[in-house]
N, C-alpha and C positions, 0 to 999 in steps of 0.2 A: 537389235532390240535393246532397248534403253533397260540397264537393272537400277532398280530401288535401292541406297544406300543410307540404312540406318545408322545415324550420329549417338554416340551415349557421351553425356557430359559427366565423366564422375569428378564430386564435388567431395570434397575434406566433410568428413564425418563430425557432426557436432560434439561436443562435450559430453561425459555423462558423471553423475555424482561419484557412481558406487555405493559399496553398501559403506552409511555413515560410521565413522571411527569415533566413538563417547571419547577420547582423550582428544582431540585434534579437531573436533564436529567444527568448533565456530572456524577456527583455518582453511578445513577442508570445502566447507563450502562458502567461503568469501573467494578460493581459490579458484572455483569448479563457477561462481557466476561473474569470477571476471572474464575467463575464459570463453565461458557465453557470449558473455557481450560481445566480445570480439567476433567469436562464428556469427552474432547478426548481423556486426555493423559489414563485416566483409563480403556476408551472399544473402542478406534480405531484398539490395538492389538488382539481386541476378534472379531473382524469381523463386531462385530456394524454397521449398518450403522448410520453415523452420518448426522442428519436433517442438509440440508441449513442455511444459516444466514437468508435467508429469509423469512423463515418456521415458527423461533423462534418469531418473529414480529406481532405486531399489524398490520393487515391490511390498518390502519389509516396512523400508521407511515411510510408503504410500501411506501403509496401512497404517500405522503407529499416529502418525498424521490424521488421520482419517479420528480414530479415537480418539485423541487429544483436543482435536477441534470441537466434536460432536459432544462431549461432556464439556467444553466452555461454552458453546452454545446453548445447554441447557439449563448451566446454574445462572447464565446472563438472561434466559426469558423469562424462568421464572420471579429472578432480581425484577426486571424491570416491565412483566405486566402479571402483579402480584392480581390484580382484581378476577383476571380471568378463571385463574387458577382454586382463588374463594370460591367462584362460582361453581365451576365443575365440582369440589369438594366437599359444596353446601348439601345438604339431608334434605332442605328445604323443597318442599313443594316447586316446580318451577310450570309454572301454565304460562302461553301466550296470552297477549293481549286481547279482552272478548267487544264486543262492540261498545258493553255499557261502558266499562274505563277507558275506552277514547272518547268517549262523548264526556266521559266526568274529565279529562282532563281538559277539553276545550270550552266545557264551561269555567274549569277555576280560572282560566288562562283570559276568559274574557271579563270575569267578577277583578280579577288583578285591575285589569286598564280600568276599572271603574273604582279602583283603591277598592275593594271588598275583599273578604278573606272567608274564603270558602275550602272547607278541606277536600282533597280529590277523594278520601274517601265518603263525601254527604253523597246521599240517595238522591238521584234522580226525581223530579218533581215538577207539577205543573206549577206550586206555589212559588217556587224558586225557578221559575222562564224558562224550564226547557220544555220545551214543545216536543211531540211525538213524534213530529217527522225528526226532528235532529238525534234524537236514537236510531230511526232507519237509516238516516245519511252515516251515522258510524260506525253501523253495521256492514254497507255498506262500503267506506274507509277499510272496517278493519278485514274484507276479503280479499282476497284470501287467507290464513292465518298466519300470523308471523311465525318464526321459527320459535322456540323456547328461549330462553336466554344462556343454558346451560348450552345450546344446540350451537348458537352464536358462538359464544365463549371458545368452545371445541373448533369451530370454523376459522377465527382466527387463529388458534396455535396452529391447525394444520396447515392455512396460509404462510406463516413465516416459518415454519422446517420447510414445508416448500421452498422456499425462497431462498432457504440456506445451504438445504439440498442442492438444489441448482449450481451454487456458485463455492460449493466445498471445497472443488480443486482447481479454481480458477489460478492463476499466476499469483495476483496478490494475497487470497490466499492460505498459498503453498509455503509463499515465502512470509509470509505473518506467522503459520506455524512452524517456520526452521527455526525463524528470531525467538519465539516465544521459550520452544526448547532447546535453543543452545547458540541465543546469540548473549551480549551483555545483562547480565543482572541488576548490576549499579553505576555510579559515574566514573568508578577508578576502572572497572572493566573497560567501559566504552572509551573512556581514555589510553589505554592501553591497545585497546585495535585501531583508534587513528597512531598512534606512535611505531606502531610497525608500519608504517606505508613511508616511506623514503627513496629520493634518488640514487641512484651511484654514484659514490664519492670520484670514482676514477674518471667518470666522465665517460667519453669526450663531452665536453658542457657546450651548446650554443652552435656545435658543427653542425646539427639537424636541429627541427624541435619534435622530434617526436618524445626523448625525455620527459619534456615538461607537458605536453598531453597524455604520456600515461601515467605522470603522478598526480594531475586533475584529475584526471578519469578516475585514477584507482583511492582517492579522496574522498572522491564523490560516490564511490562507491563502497566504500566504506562510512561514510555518513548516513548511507541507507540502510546498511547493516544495524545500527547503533540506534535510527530513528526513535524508537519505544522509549531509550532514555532521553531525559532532557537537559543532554549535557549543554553548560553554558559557551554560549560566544568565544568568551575569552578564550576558554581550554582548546577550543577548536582553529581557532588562529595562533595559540600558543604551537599546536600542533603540530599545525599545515609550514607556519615557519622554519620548527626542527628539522623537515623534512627537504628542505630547498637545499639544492645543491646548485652551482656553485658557493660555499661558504657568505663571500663577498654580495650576492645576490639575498641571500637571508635575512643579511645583517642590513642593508637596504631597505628592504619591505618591513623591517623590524621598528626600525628609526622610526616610521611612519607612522606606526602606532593606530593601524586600522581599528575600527570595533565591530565592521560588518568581513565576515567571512567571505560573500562575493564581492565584496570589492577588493579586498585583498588578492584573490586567484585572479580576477582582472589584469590588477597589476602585473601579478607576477608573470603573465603570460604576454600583457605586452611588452613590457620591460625585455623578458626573454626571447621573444620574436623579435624584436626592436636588436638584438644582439647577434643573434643569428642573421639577420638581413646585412648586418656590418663585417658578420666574418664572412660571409657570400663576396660582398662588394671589394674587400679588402683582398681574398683569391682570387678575382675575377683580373685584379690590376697588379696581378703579379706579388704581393707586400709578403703572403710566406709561401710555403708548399705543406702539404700534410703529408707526416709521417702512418701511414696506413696499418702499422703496425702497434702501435700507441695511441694513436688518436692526437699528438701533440703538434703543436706549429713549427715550423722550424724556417727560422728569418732568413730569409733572403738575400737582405741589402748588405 
């Protein structure tokens, strides 16, 4: 009799923040999401599921998030739809619309195309062409009754909490409120988190490329960090240059004098593949041996 043999794949455990350190916040968590990236890029093609951004969190910091988000949501609606806000506020009478004011508005509407200027507030008249039926037809129109305007007003704000409700701890965000509480402030900050990203001076330079994809990668992911400020071009190619290791390769891409930041990492990357491909070919035909304990070439001929 055939037995059933259940398989378990365990898989490396993802990253998780901890609870945020106020002295070290912006490192700790440029640290903790490059980390991540890697747990994706290595088992999103295995089927993994990948936890939430907001799974990886202290519960503490969920919440502080949670607050901080929800009181800038609410000085940004009332910022930017002041009108609603008059309405609900107003003392003012607020009635829907009754038959006779859609019938007075579609007469002033048709006195217009006849150049006339008739106020929406004038009285309904026979003297003035409106006929008895076009008060039933607007009665009519106006059933059933529109909401209040105050009622409207209230229906919109609760549409967009809704809508921000919904998307409070989405990915973006989560991480719009780390940047906002404890990523860069100004340009010399955010200059300061690209200038930490650099190669190893010791190398081995060019015997692999992975080097030079995790100082793109960890680049580019520090430019995301930074995004809010708008640090210029130049500081950011100033940057990315400091950080190139081999020296000789720096001073290269330097000469060149890019102004666009992706074409500079272009380069840098072929240029450095382009080197790598020649110390491959140049082991391959015997020219040195590698010392495995250094990383250093040691000639042959």
């Amino acid at each position: 009799m055939a037995t059933a043999t259940n398989v378990y794949v365990l898989t490396e455990k993802p990253p998780t923040l901890g609870r945020i350190d106020g002295k070290r916040a912006g490192d700790q968590i440029q640290e903790f999401l490059r980390e991540l990236a890697k747990y994706v890029r290595l088992h999103v093609r295995e089927g993994v599921q990948i936890p939430h951004l907001k799974q990886l969190m202290e519960q503490e910091d969920v919440e502080m998030l949670r607050i901080v988000l929800t009181g800038l949501f609410e000085e940004d609606e009332r910022a930017l739809h002041p009108d609603d806000y008059r309405i609900l506020e107003s003392a003012e009478e607020d009635e829907p619309d009754d038959a006779e004011a859609v019938a007075s508005r579609r007469r002033a509407a048709r006195a217009a195309q006849r150049g006339e200027i008739i106020p929406l507030s004038a009285p309904l008249s026979a003297a003035e062409g409106t006929a008895e039926g076009e008060v039933s037809e607007a009665r009519a129109a106006a059933a059933p009754p529109r909401a209040s305007k105050k009622a409207q007003a209230q229906k919109r704000i609760d549409d967009r909490r809704k809508a921000f409700e919904q998307t409070l701890f989405s990915e973006e965000s989560i991480l719009s409120g780390l940047r906002l509480l404890y990523g860069p402030q100004n340009l010399q900050q955010a200059d300061e988190v690209l200038k930490k990203i650099k190669m190893d001076k010791k190398g081995p330079h060019y015997r692999t490329p992975q080097p030079a994809i995790e100082y793109a990668t960890q680049f580019d992911q520090a430019l995301l960090w930074i995004q809010d400020i708008n640090l210029p071009e130049k500081a950011i190619i100033n940057q990315f240059i400091k950080g190139i290791q081999p020296v000789d390769l720096a001073r290269e891409l330097e000469l060149h004098e890019y102004k666009e930041y992706k074409l500079l990492k272009n380069q840098f990357a072929r240029i450095y593949f382009q080197n790598y491909r020649d110390f491959i070919k140049l082991g391959a035909i015997g020219a040195f041996e590698l010392n495995e304990s250094d990383g250093q070439k040691k000639n042959t001929s």
